[in-house]
C-alpha positions in Angstrom: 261.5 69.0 11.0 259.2 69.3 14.1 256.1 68.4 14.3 253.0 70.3 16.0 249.4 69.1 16.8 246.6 72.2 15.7 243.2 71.5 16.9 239.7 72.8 17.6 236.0 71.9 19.4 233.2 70.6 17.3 229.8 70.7 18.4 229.4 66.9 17.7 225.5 67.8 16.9 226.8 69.6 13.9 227.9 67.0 11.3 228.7 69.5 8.4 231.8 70.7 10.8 232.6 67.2 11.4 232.6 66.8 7.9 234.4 69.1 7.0 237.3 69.0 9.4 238.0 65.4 8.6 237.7 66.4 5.0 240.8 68.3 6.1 242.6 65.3 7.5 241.8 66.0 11.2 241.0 63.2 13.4 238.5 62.5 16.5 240.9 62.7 20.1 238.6 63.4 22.3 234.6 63.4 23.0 233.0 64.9 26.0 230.5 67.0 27.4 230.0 70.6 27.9 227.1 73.2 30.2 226.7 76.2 28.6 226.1 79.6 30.4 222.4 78.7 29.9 222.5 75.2 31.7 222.0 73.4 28.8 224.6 70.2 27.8 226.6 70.4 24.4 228.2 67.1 23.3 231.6 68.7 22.1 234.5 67.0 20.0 238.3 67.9 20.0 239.7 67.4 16.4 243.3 67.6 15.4 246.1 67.0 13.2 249.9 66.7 13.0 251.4 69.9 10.9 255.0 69.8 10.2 
């Protein structure tokens, strides 16, 4: 059976999306830092889990 990573951004301001994602067995892999069209800086999580 092969196995394939699915994952998805997070605002990291937004704990309830946090929450829920790792309520659905997704994991933290990466944290880093976004600008917006508007200039401003959005801390930004990648989340993700193995599906088989």
């Amino acid at each position: 059976m092969k196995c394939k990573l699915i994952w998805c951004n997070v605002r990291k301001q937004v704990s309830t999306n946090v929450k829920l994602y790792e309520s659905l067995d997704y994991d933290i892999i990466d944290d880093f830092t976004v600008q917006n069209s508007k200039g401003f800086t959005i801390d930004v999580i990648s989340m993700g889990k193995n599906v088989y």
